[in-house]
C-alpha positions in Angstrom: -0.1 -7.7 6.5 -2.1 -6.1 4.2 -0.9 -5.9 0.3 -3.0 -3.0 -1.4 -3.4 -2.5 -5.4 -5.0 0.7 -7.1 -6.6 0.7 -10.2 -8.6 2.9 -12.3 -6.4 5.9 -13.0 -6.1 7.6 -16.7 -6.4 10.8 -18.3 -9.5 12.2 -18.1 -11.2 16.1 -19.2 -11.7 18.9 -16.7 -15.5 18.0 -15.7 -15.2 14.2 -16.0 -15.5 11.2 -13.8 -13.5 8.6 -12.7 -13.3 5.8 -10.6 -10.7 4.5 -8.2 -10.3 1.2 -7.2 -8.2 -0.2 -4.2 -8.1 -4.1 -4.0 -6.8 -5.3 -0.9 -5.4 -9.1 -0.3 -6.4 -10.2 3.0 -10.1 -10.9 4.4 -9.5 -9.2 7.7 -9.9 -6.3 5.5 -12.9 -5.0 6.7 -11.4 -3.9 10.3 -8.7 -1.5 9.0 -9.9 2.0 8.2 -9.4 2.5 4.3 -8.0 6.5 2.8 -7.7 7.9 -0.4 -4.4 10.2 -0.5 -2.8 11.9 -3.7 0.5 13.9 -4.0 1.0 16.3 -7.0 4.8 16.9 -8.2 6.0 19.0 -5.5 4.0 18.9 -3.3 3.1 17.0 0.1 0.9 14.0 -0.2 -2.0 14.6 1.0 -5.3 12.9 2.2 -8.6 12.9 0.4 -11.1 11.3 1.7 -11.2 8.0 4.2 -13.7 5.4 5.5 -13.6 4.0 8.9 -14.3 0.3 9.8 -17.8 1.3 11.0 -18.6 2.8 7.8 -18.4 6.8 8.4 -16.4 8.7 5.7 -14.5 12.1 6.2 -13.4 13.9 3.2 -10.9 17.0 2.5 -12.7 20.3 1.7 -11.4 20.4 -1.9 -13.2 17.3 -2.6 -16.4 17.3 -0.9 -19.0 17.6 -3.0 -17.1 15.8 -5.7 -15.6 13.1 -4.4 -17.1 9.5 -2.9 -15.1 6.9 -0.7 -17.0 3.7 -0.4 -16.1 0.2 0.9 -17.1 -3.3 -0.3 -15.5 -5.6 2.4 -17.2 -8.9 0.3 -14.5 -8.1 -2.2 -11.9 -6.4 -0.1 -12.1 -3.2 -2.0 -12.4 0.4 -1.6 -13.3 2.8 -3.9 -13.1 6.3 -4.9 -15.8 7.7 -7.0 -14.4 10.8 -8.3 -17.0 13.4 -10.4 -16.4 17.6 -12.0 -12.6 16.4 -11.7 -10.5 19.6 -11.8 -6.8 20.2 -12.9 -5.7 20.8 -9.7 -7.1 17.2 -9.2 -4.0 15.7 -11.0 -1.9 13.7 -9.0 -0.3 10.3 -7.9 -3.3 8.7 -6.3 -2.6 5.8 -3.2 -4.6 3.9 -1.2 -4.1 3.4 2.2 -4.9 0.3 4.9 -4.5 1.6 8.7 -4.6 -0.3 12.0 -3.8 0.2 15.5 0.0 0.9 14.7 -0.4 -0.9 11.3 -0.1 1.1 7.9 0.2 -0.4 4.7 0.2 1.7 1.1 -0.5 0.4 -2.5 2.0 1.6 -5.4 -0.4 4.0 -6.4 -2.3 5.2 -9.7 -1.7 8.3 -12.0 -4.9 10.3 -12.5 -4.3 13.4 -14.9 -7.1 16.2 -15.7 -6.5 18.0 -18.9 -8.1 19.3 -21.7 
């Protein structure tokens, strides 16, 4: 199985930048398709952006534009490059390791956008 750890999360100003990091503990790593979800308090969790084993990326429309998911499979990480964070960016922040039937989720990281 895969064991996922996020990183990277803090309070940051409407505007800023920040960047997520998701390390992952097994080499086989680079086969699993790697997502970005966040859930704000009361609502649904909700996917952000992801990255496929072959390398293309798919992103939410509130993020695109802002928002960059990139892989390193060297270091078994995967990142997410977030820039002009908005309020409505706040939210639980969890990284996710999928497949086949396979689905493994890190304990995810706070990320908070206020002034």
């Amino acid at each position: 199985q895969v064991q996922l750890v996020e990183s990277g999360g803090g309070l940051v100003q409407p505007g800023g930048s920040l960047r997520l990091s998701c390390a992952a503990s097994r080499s086989i790593f680079s086969f699993y398709a790697m997502g970005w979800y966040r859930q704000a308090p009361g609502k649904q969790r909700e996917l952000v952006a992801v990255i496929t084993s072959s390398g293309s990326r798919n992103y939410a429309d509130s993020v695109k534009g802002r928002f960059t998911i990139s892989r390193d499979n060297a270091k078994n990480t995967v990142y997410l490059q977030m820039n002009s964070l908005r309020p409505e960016d706040t939210a639980v922040y969890y990284c996710n390791a999928a497949l086949d039937s396979a689905s493994y989720w890190g304990q995810g990281t706070q990320v908070t956008v206020s002034s």
